[in-house]
C-alpha positions, 0 to 999 in steps of 0.5 A: 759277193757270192757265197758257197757253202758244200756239202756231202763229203767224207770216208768211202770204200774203193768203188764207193759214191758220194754225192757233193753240194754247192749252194750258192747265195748273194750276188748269183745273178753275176755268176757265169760258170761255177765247177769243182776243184780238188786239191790233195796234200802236196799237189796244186788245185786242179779242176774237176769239173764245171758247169756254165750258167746255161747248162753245158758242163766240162769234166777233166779227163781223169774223171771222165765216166766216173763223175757228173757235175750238174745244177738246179737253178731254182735252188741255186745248187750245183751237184758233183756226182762222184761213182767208182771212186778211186784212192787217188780222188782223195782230196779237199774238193772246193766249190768255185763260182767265177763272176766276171771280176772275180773267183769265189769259193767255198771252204772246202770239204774232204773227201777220202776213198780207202779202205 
């Protein structure tokens, strides 16, 4: 079993950051990717961005320039780097660990970009 804890969420102007943390812990040995997925009221989950366990990391076109997802291995962290942030970023964005069995996630954290 994998859990997932986030953090780093909240109220930021148009054009702010903010800086969201995954920590991982259980089984992560087992882990073979884990990324960011977001989901705003009325829309289905979709994905953000996510990294493998040997680095390489994938970005979903809307936030291509704008986000860097990256991990720390020795504290078993994956960070989601959020620059230039938009209205329509607002969104719970989740953390997700995907093992070859199963998906897991984190409880979700909000991130809403108004003025």
């Amino acid at each position: 079993q994998v859990h997932l804890v986030e953090s780093g969420g909240g109220l930021v102007q148009p054009g702010g950051s903010l800086r969201l943390s995954c920590a991982a812990s259980g089984s992560i040995f087992s882990i073979l990717v884990m990324g960011w997925y977001r989901q705003a009221p009325g829309k289905q989950r979709e994905l953000v961005a996510a990294i493998t366990s040997g680095g390489s990391p994938n970005h979903a076109d809307s936030v291509k320039g704008r986000f860097s997802i990256s991990r720390d291995n020795a504290k078993n962290t994956v960070y989601l780097q959020m620059n230039s942030l938009k209205p329509e970023d607002t969104a719970v964005y989740y953390c997700n660990a995907r093992t070859v069995v199963a998906d897991h996630w984190g409880q979700g954290t909000q991130v809403t970009v108004s003025s």
